[in-house]
C-alpha positions as semicolon CSV with decimal commas, in nm:
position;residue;x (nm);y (nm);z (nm)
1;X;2,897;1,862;-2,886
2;X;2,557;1,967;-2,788
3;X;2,556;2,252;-2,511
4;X;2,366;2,127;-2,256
5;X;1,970;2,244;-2,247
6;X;1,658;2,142;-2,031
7;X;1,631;2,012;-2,448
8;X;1,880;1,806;-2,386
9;X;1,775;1,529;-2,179
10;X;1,897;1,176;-2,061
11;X;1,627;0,925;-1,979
12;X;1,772;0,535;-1,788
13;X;1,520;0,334;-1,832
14;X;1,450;0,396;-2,170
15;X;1,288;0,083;-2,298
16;X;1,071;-0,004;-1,948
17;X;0,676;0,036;-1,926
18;X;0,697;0,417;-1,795
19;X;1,065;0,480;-1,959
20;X;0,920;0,352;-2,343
21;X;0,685;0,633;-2,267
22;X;0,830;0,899;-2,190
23;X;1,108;0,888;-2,436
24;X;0,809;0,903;-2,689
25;X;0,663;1,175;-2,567
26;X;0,980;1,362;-2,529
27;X;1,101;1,255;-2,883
28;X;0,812;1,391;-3,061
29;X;0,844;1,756;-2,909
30;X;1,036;1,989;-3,108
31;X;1,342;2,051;-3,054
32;X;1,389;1,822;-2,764
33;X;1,757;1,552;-2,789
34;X;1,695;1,264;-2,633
35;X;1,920;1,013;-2,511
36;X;1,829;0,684;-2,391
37;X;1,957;0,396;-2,195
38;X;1,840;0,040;-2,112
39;X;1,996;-0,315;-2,019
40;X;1,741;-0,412;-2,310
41;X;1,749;-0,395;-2,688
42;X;1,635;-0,036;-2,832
43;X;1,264;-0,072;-2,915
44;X;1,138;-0,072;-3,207
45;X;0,896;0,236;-3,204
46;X;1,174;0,473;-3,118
47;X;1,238;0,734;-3,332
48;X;1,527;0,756;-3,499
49;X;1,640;1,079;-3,345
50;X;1,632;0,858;-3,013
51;X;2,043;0,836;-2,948
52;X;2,015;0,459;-2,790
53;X;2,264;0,361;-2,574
54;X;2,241;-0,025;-2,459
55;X;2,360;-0,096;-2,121
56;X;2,329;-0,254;-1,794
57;X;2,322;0,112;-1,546
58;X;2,496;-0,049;-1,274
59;X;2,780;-0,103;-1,527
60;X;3,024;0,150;-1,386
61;X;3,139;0,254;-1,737
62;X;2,801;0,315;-1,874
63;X;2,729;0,637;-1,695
64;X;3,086;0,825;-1,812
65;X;2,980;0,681;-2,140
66;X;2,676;0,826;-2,172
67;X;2,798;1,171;-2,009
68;X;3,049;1,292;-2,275
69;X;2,747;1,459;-2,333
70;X;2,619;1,740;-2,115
71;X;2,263;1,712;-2,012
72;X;2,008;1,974;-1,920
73;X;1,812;1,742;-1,783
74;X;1,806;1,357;-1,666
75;X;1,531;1,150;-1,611
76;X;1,650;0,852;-1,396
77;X;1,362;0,571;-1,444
78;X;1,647;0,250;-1,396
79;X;1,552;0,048;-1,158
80;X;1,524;-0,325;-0,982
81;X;1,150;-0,378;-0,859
82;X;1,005;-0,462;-0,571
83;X;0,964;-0,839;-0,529
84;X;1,330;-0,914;-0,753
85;X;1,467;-0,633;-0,491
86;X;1,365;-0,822;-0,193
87;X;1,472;-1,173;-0,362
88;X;1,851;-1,037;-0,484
89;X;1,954;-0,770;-0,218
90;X;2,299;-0,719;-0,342
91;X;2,164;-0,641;-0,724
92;X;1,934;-0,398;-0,523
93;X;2,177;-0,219;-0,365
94;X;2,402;-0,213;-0,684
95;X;2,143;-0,082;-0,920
96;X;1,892;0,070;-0,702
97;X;2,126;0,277;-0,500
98;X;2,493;0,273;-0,623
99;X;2,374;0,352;-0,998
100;X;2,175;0,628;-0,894
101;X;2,445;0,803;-0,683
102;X;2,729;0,713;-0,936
103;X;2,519;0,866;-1,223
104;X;2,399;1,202;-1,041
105;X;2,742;1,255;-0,946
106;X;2,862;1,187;-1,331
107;X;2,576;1,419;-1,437
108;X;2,671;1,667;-1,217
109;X;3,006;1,783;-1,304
110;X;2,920;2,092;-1,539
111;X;2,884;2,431;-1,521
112;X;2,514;2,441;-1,494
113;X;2,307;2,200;-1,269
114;X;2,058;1,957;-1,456
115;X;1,779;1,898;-1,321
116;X;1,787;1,569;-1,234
117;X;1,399;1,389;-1,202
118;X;1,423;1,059;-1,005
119;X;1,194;0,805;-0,978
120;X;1,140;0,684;-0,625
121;X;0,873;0,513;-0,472
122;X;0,571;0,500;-0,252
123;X;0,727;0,208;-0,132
124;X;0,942;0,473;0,122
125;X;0,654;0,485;0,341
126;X;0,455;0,226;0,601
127;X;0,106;0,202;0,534
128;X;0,066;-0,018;0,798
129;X;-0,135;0,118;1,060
130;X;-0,094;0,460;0,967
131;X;-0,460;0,697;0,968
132;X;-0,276;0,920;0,662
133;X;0,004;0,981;0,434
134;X;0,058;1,322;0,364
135;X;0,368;1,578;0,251
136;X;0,481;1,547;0,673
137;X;0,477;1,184;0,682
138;X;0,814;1,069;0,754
139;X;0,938;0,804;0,567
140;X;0,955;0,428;0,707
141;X;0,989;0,170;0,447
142;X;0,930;-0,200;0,532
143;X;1,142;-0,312;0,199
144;X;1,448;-0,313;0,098
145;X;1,348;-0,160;-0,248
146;X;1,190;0,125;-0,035
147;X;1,488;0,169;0,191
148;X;1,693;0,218;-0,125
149;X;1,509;0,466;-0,268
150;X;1,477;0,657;0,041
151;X;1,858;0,648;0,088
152;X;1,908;0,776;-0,322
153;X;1,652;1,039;-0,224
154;X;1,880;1,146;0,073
155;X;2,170;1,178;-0,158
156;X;1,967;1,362;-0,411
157;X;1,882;1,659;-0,197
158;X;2,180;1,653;-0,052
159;X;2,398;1,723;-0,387
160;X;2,096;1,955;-0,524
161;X;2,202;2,178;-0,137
162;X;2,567;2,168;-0,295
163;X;2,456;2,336;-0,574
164;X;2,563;2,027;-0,801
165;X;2,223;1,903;-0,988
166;X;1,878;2,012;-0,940
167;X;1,654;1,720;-0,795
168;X;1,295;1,623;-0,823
169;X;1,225;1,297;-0,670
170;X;0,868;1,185;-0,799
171;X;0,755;0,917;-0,545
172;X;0,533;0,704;-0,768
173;X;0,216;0,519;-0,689
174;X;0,105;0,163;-0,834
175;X;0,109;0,284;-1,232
176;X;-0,163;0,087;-1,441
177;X;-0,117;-0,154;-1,601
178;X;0,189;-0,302;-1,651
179;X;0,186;-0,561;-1,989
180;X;0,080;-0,936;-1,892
181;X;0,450;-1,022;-1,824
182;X;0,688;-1,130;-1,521
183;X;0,759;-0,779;-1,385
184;X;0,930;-0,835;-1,054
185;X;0,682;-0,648;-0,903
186;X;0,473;-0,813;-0,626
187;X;0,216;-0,577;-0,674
188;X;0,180;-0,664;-1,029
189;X;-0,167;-0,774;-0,939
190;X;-0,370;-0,462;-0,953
191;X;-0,248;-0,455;-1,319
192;X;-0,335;-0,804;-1,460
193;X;-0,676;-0,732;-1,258
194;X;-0,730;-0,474;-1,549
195;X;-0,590;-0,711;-1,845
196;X;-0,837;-1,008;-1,711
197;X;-1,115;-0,874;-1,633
198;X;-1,102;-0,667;-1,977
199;X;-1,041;-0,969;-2,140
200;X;-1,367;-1,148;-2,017
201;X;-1,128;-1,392;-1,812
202;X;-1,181;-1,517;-1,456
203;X;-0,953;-1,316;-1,177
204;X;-0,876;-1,421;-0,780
205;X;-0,798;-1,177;-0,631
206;X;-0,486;-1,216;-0,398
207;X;-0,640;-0,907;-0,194
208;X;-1,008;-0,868;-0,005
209;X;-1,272;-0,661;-0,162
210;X;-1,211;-0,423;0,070
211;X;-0,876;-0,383;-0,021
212;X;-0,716;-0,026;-0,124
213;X;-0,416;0,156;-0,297
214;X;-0,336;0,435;-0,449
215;X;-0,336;0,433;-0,859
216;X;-0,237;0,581;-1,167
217;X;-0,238;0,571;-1,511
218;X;0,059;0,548;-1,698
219;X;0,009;0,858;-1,935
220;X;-0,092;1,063;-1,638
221;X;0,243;0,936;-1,489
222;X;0,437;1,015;-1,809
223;X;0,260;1,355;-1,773
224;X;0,391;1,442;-1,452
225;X;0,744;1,309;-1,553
226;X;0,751;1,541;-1,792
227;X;0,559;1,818;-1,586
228;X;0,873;1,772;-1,316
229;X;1,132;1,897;-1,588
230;X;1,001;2,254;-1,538
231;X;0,858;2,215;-1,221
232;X;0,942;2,524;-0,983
233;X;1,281;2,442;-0,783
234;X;1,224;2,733;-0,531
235;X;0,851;2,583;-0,426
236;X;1,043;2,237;-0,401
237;X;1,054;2,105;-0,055
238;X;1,374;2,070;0,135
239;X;1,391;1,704;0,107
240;X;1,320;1,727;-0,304
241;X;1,078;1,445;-0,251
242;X;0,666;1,453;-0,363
243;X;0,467;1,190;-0,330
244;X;0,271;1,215;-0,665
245;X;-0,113;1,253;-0,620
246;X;-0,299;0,930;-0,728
247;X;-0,680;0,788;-0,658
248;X;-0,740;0,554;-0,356
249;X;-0,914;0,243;-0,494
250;X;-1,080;0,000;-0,308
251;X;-1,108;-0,351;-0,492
252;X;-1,453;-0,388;-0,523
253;X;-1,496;-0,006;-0,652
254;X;-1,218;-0,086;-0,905
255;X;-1,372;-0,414;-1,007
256;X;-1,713;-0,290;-1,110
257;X;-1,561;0,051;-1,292
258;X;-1,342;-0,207;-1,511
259;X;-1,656;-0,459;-1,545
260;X;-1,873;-0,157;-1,634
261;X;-1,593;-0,022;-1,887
262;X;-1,595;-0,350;-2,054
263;X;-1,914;-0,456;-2,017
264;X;-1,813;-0,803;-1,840
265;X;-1,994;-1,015;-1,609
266;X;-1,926;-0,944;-1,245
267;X;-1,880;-1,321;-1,188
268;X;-1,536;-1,288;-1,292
269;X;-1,373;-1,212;-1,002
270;X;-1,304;-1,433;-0,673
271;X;-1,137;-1,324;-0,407
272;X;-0,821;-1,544;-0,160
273;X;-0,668;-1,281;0,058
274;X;-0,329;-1,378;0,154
275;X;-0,245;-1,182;0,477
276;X;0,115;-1,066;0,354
277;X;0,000;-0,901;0,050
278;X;-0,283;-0,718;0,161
279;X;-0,067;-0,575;0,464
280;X;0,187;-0,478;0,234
281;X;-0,031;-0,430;-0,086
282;X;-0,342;-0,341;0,058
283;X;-0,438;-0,121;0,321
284;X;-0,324;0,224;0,180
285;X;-0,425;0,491;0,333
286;X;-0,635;0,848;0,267
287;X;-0,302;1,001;0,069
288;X;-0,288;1,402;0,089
289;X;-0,050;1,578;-0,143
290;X;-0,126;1,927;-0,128
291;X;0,258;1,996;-0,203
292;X;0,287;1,846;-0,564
293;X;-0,070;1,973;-0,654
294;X;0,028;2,289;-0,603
295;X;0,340;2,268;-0,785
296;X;0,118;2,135;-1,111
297;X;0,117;1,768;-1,037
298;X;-0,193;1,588;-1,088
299;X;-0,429;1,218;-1,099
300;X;-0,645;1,091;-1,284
301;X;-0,925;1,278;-1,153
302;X;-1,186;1,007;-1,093
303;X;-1,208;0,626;-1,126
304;X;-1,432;0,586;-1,429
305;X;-1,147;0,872;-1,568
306;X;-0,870;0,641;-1,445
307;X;-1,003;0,301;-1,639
308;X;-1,116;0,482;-1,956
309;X;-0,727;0,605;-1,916
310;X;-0,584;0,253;-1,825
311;X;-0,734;0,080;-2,125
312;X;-0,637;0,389;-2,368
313;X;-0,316;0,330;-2,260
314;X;-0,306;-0,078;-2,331
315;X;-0,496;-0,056;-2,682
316;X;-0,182;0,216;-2,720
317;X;0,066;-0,078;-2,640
318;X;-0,090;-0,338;-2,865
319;X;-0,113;-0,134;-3,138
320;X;0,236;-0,054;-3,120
321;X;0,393;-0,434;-3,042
């Protein structure tokens, strides 16, 4: 048996948008074991180093499974989104929450504390009404996929006060872009935005022009995945929780940065607000993270940086399907 080793690492999740990802990334580092687990089959373009373990997470056997292994390191990326969340509360609770505290406790009971990097959610705050979101903001989420996470986060810091793991949770923006696929996620929009409009097909937009939200590509989010593995502990808030920094994007900006990238017609795009998504979806905030950037974290830098990114990223996903 391996001893465990920030080389060693777990990653739930495994075969997801972000989790496909990162278990590339980490697989192609020397010297790094990877283990990975998903409810789906292994994909194809793992490596076969990649120790695949398929599994439903909320499958109470799956975690004491997986840990007859000791793990430096887990990177917990599991989860039910947003709009399924709100639709089955009960399979919310189960894998959202439960999983997450039955597996940091599984993880947890060796002689040296993993660190343990957790992938909440923006969704823990309101952005309704609110001038700012910034490392004081307390969190106040409006769904029940936010209210989860919050609670796991709870339990995080509390067992990383114990002594027992060592927790970062990451709370992540709206990552771009998701495949063209039922995600779950209600706020799958601003992704198929970028798959439409790149495509030269006609979008309407569920959210005004003047719509905003905070973005980020996904291999700047893989980036600060991995970045949170050695991330400082002792500069780590109390509460183990950063909200990630990300670009605020308002529609129309983000419209004419993906036209310009790929050279479309701006006629493309027509816009049917529906009043519950843009109060939920879009009316983010100026978001100040002074806490994770100094700690290492980072965006994309600039919009015309963040599309050139996006569409990197989905010529990397085609290529590889």
């Amino acid at each position: 048996m391996r001893e465990a080793s920030r080389k060693n690492i777990l990653v739930t999740g495994a075969a997801g948008f972000i989790g496909e990802a990162v278990v590339t990334a980490l697989a192609s580092q020397n010297g790094i074991a990877v283990t990975a687990t998903d409810a789906k089959p292994r994909p194809t373009g793992f490596d076969g180093g990649v120790l695949y373990q398929e599994g439903d997470i909320s499958d109470e056997s799956l975690p004491s499974a997986l840990c007859s292994e000791k793990f430096g390191a887990v990177i917990h990326l599991a989860t039910l989104p947003s709009g399924a969340a709100e639709k089955d509360p009960s399979a919310a609770k189960r894998i959202n929450l439960d999983a997450t505290m039955a597996l940091a406790e599984r993880v947890s009971d060796q002689a040296s504390p993993p660190r343990f990097v957790f992938a909440s959610s923006i969704a823990v705050y309101t952005t309704h009404n609110v001038e700012a979101v910034d490392d004081e903001t307390p969190v106040a989420p409006e769904l029940l996929y936010g209210a989860h996470k919050a609670m796991a986060e709870v339990w995080l810091a509390a067992l990383t006060r114990r002594g027992a793991i060592d927790a970062v949770s990451l709370r992540l923006p709206g990552i771009v872009a998701r495949p063209r696929a039922p995600s779950g996620m209600t706020s799958a929009f601003w992704s198929d935005l970028f798959h439409a409009l790149g495509s030269g097909e006609r979008f309407v937009s569920p959210v005004s022009a003047q719509a905003t939200t905070w973005l980020l590509s996904r291999s700047r989010t893989v980036e600060n995945i991995l970045h949170a593995l050695e991330a400082d502990s002792a500069a780590m808030p109390d509460n183990r929780a950063l909200a990630l920094p990300a670009l605020r994007c308002e529609m129309a900006a983000l419209v004419k940065a993906i036209l310009n990238h790929a050279g479309q017609d701006e006629d493309l795009i027509s816009y049917a607000p529906a009043a519950a998504v843009e109060r939920i979806f879009g009316r983010y905030p100026p978001l100040i993270t002074k806490k994770a950037r100094s700690l290492g974290f980072r965006d994309d830098g600039d919009l015309k940086t963040l599309v050139r990114n996006v569409f990197t990223d989905i010529e990397t996903q085609k290529a590889a399907s």
